[in-house]
C-alpha positions in Angstrom: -101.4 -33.6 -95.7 -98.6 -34.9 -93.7 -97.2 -32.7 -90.7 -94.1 -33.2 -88.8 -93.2 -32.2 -85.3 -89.3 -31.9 -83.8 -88.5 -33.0 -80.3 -85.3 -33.7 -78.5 -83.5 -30.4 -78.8 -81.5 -28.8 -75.2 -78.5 -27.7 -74.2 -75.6 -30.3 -74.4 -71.8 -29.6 -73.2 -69.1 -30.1 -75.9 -68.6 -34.4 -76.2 -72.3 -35.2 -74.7 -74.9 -36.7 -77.2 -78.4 -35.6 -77.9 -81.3 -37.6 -79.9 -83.5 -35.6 -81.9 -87.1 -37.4 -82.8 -89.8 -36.1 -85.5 -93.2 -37.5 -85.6 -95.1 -37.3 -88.6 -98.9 -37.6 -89.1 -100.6 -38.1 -92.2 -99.4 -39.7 -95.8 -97.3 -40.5 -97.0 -94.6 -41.0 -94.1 -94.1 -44.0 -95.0 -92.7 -43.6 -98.9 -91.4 -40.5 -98.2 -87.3 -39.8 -97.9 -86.7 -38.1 -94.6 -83.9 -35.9 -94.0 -82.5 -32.9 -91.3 -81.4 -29.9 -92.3 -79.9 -27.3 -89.6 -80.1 -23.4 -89.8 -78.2 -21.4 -88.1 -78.4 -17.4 -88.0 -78.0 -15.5 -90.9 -77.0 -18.6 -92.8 -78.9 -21.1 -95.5 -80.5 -24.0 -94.5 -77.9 -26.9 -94.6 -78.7 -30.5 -95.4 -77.5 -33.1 -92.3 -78.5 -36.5 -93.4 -80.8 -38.2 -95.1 -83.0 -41.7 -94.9 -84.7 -43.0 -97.9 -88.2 -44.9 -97.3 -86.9 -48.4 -96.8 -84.2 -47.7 -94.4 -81.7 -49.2 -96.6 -79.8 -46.1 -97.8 -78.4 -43.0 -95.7 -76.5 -40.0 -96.3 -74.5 -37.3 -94.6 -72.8 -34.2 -94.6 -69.4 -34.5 -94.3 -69.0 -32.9 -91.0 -71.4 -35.0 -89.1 -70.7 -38.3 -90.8 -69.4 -41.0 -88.1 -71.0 -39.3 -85.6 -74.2 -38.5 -86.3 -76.8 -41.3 -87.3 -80.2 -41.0 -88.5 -83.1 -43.7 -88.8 -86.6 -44.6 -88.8 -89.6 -46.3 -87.4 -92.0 -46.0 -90.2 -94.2 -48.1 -87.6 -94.3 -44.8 -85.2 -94.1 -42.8 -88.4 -90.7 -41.3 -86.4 -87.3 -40.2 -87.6 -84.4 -40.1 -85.7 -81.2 -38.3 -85.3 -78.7 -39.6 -82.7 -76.0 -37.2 -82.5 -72.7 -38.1 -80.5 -70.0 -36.4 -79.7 -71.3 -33.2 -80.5 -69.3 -29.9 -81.1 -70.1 -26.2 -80.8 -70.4 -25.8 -84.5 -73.1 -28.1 -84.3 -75.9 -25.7 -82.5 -78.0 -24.5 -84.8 -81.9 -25.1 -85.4 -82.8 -28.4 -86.2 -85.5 -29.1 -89.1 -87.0 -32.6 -89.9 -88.3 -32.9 -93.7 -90.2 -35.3 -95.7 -89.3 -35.4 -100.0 -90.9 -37.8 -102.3 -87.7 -38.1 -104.1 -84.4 -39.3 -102.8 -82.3 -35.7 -102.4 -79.9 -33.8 -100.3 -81.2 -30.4 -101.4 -83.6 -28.4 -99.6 -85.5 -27.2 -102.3 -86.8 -30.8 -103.1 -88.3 -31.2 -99.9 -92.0 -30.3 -99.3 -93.2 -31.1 -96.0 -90.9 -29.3 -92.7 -91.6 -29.0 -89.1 -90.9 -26.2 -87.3 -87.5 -27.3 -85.6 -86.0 -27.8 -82.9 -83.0 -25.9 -81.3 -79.5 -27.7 -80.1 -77.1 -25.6 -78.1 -73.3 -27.5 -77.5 -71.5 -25.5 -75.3 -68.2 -25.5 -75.2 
């Protein structure tokens, strides 16, 4: 059973840039799409992008796209998000997820770590 484990989260001032990681262990990391989701109180899960297994397709919400990028290592069975230029309405909990299908929704994902939290102050 494949786990996955956030790191990378902190406090950032309004402009700065954080990188999240996830490590995963177990099968199948390296088939599986990979996407982040963010939660923030009293709100739904939200998807933030999304990798499919060969690296060769991405996706993002609107409100991150251009400066948020996410890739792989499925070498170090790691995903990554490099966030830049981040704003307040970007704190939220973090969630790293594995799918066997290539999807945007939540509800298709199986596998989720426990997150991590970003704070962008402003």
């Amino acid at each position: 059973q494949m786990q996955l484990v956030e790191s990378g989260g902190g406090l950032v001032q309004a402009g700065g840039s954080l990188r999240l990681s996830c490590a995963g262990s177990g099968r199948p990391f390296s088939t599986s799409t990979l996407g982040w989701f963010r939660e923030t109180p009293g709100q739904e899960r939200k998807f933030v992008a999304a990798i499919n297994s060969s690296a060769r397709s991405s996706r993002y919400t609107d409100s991150v796209r251009g400066r948020f990028t996410i890739s792989r290592d499925n070498a170090k069975n790691t995903v990554y998000l490099q966030m830049n230029s981040l704003k307040p309405e970007d704190t939220a909990i973090y969630y790293c997820a594995a799918s066997a299908v290539w999807s945007m929704r939540s509800i298709d994902y199986r596998t989720w770590g426990r997150g991590t939290q970003v704070t962008v102050s402003s």
